[in-house]
N, C-alpha and C positions, 0 to 999 in steps of 0.2 A: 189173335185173342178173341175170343168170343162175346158176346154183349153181355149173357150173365155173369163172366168173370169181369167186364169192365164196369158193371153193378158193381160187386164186391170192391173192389178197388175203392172204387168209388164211397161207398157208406164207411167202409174201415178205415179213410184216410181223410176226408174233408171235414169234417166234426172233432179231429184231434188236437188239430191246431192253429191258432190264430196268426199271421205273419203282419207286423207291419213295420215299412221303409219308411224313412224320413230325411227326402231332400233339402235340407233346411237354407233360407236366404234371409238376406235382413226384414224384407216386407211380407214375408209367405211360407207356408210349409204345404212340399207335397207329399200328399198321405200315399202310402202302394200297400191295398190289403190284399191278403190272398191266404188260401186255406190248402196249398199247396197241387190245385189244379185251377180254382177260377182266380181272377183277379178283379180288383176296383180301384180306383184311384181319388182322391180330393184333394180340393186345397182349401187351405186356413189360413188364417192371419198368423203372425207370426208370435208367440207365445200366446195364443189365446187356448191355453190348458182347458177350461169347458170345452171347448170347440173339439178340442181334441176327446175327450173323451166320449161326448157326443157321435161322433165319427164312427167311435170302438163300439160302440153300441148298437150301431146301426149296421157294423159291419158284422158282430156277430148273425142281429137277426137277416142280414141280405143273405150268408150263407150258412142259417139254420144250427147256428151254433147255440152251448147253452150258455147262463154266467155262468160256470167255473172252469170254460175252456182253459185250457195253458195258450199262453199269448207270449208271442216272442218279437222283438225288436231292435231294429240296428239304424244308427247314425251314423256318418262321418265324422272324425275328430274335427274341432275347426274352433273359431271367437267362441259358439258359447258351450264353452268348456262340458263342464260335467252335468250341472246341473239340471237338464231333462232327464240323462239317466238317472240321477238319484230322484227326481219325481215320479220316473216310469215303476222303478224298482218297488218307489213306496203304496204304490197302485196294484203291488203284487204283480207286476209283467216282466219278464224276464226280459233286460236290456245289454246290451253289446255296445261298444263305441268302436270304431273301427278306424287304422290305419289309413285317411285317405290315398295313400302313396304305395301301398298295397293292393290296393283296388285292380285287379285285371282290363285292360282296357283292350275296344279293337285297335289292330296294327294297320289297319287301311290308314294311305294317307289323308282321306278325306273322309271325315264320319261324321253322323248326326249327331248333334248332342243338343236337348233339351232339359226340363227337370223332368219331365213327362219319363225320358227315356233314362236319367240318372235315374228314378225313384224306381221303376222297372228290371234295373238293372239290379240295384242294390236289395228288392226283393226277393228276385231270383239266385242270389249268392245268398241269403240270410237261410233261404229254404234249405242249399245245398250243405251249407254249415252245418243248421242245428242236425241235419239230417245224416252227420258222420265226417264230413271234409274242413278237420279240422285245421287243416293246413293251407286252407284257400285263401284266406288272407290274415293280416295282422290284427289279432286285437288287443286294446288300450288294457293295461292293469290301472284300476279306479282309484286315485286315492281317497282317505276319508276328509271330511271339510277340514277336520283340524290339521290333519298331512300336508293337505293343497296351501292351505294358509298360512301355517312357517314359513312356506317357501316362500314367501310373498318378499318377506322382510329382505333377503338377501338381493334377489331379483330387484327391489327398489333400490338398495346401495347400489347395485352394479350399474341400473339409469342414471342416481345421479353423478354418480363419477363420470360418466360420458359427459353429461349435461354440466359437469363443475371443468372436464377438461376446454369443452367448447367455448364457455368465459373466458377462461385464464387464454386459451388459444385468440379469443377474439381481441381481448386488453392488450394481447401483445402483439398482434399485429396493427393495432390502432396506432400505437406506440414508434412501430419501425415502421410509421409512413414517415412519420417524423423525425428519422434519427434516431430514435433510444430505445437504449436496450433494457428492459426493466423488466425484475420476476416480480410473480403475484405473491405476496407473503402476507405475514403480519404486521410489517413494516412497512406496504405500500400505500398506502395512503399518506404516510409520512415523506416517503422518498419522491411520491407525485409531484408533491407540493413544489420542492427542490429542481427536479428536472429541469432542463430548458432541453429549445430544438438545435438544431449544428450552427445557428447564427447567434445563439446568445437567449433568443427571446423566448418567451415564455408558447406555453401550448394555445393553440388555438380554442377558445370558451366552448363553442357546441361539440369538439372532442372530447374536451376535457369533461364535460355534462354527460356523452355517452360512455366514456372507461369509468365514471364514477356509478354511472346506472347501471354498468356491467357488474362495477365490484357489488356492487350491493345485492343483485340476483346471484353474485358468489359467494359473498355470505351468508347467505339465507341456505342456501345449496350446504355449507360447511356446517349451520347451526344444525340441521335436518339428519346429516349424516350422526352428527355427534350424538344425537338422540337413536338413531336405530341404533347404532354399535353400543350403546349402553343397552338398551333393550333384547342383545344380542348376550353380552353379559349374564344380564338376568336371567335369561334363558339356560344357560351354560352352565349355570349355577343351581339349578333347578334341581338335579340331581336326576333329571329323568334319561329311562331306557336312550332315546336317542342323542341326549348331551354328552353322555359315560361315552358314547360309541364317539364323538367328536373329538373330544377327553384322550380317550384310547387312542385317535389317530395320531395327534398330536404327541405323543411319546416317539414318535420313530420321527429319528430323524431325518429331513428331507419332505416332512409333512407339515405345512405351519396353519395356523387358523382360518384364514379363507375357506382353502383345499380342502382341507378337513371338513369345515362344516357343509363346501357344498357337495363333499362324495356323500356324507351322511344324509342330509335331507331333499338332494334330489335322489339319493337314488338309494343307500343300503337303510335309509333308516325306515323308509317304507313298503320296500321293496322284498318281499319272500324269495331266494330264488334256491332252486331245488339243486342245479350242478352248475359247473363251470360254465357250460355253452351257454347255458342263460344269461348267465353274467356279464360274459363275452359280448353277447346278440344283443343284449338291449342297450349299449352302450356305446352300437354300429361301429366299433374297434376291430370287428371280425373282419377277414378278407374277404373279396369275391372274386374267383375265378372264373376263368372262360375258358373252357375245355370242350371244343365241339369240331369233328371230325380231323382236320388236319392243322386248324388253329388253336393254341393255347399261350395264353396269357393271364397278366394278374391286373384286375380293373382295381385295386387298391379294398382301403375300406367300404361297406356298406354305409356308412354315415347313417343309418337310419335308426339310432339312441338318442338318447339325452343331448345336444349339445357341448350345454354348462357342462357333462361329466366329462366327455370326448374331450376336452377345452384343456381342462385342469390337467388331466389326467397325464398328455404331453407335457406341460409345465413341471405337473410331481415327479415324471420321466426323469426327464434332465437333471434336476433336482437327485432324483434319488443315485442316478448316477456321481454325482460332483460327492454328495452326500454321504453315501453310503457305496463306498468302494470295492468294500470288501463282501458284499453281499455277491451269493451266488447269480442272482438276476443280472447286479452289474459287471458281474465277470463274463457270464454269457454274452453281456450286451458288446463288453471290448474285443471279447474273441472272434465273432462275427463280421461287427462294424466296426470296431475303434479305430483299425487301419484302413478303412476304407476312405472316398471322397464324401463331401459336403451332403449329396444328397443320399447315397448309401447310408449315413449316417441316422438323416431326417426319415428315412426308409426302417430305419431300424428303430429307430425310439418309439415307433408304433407302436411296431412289434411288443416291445420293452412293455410298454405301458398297457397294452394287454394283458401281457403276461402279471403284471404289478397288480393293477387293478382283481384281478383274481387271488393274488396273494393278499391282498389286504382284503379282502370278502373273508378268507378263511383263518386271518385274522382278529379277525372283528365277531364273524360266528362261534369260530370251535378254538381260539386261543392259539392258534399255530402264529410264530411271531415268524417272518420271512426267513429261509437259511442265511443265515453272514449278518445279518441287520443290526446296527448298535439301536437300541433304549436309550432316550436323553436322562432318564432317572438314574441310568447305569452308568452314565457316562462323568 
């Protein structure tokens, strides 16, 4: 190639476009700019948004950009969520969040790794992206603040139910150091009282001080719950677009309230998806195969969706099997596995639930109700 055509190149491509990476840590952000032949790098404190734009300003005029270049930018998904891209976006910069676990990595057993070298990295795939390789790695669909924030609500019952099991778990194990057997209820504070230990005698005081300190961080845990699931109510009640879909689920049997509302608001109720693979894929229910020259095997699911949806989704499986017998799903599911062993089985409700989960998509979108499926309103 000759110097006047590496001119050309040159002026037609380094004025077009802005690129910047952002390695982000708790105390620093490193900046990687580049115009798709030079690069530069800095670092800022860590939300310091002046600093940042500062930066952008400087990096246009280092490589002779003008203000109204197109500016493009990518992050890792990670703690803090969304919220730079919806600041990049409102800045007018065209922002990406990306799959960390997507990310291409070297396969040397031993490699460098810096942020210096992370933020270089993640520059050089942003270029190759916007630049046609759409397929290089994963990226995040955005929700809006009010999407992200429903979610909130359920996410907090599912903590403190852990957090309410590990009390009741703790009280009763205090309990059986001493002999007794005692459930956490409504009546336990009554039936405390009454207990004695296997000689007669009453509980030792600083025990009986800590199960009573326990029950009280349990009630507090139960007052809390009571308040979201009413507020959960309200919501459900609202009569909006994504409660009708909750509503809706909740007609087929096999589907009860939890399920339902978390297939809705983690995932169909904000979720666009255009065919089935998508549906499939973000929900890492898909298989992944290994087919390379004279090995082949099946590494299972991708796992790389929703959890919460992946979770349930086995759950509404089983369920819909017990449930709905007569559906062509669950007659596919016995003819397969039904006769098979324990984990053939566990093998198969994957499957199942794949296949389910896409039924209820085209449920929920275009009115198709599953072939074989009873309506509790029918019923």
């Amino acid at each position: 190639m000759t110097h006047a055509q590496m001119i050309q190149i040159d002026n037609s491509t380094k004025n077009d476009r802005l690129y910047i990476a952002f390695d982000l840590s708790n105390a620093k952000w490193k900046l990687a700019f580049g115009n798709g032949i030079k690069k530069r790098q800095k670092t800022i404190p860590a939300g310091d948004l002046p600093g940042l734009m500062e930066e952008i300003a400087k990096a246009k005029h280092r490589f002779k950009m003008g203000d109204d270049v197109q500016i493009y930018s990518c992050y890792e998904a990670g703690r803090d969520g969304f919220w730079i891209h919806r600041f990049l976006e409102s800045e007018g910069i065209h922002s990406v969040v990306v799959d960390s676990s997507s990310i291409e990595v070297n396969r040397r057993f031993r490699r460098a790794k810096s942020d210096r070298i992370d933020a270089d990295k993640l520059l050089t795939m942003l270029i190759r992206y916007i630049n046609g390789e759409q397929k290089l790695w994963s990226v995040l669909h955005i929700p809006t603040v009010e999407q992200e924030d429903v979610r909130r609500l359920d996410r907090e019952i599912e903590r403190l139910k852990k957090e309410r099991t590990a009390h009741t778990n703790r009280i009763r194990s205090l309990l059986v150091l001493h002999g007794i057997q005692l459930g956490v209820g409504r009546s336990f504070l009554k039936k405390l009282e009454e207990v004695t230990q296997w000689n007669g005698e009453e509980l030792p005081q600083q025990v009986k001080k800590e199960i009573l300190r326990e029950y009280e961080r349990y009630g507090v845990i139960q007052d809390q719950l009571k308040v979201l699931e009413s507020e959960k109510k309200e919501i459900l009640a609202s009569g909006s677009r994504p409660a009708k879909k909750v509503l809706g689920l909740q007609n087929l049997k096999g589907i009860g309230p939890v399920s339902s509302w978390v297939l809705v608001y983690e995932y169909f109720g904000w979720r666009d998806f255009k065919n089935v693979k998508q549906v499939g894929g973000a929900s890492g229910l898909t298989p992944t195969p290994y087919d390379s020259g004279g090995s082949e095997k099946e590494q299972g699911i991708s796992k790389a969706g929703n959890r919460r949806v992946r979770s349930v989704m086995i759950e509404v499986a089983w369920y819909w099997v017990r449930y709905q017998p007569q559906s062509s799903l669950s007659r596919w599911f016995m003819e397969r596995f039904g006769t098979g062993g324990k984990r053939m089985r566990k093998i198969g409700i994957v499957a199942l639930a794949r296949k389910l989960l896409v039924a209820l998509w085209k449920y929920l979108e275009k009115g198709l109700v599953p072939e074989g499926a009873i309506l509790k309103n029918l019923v």
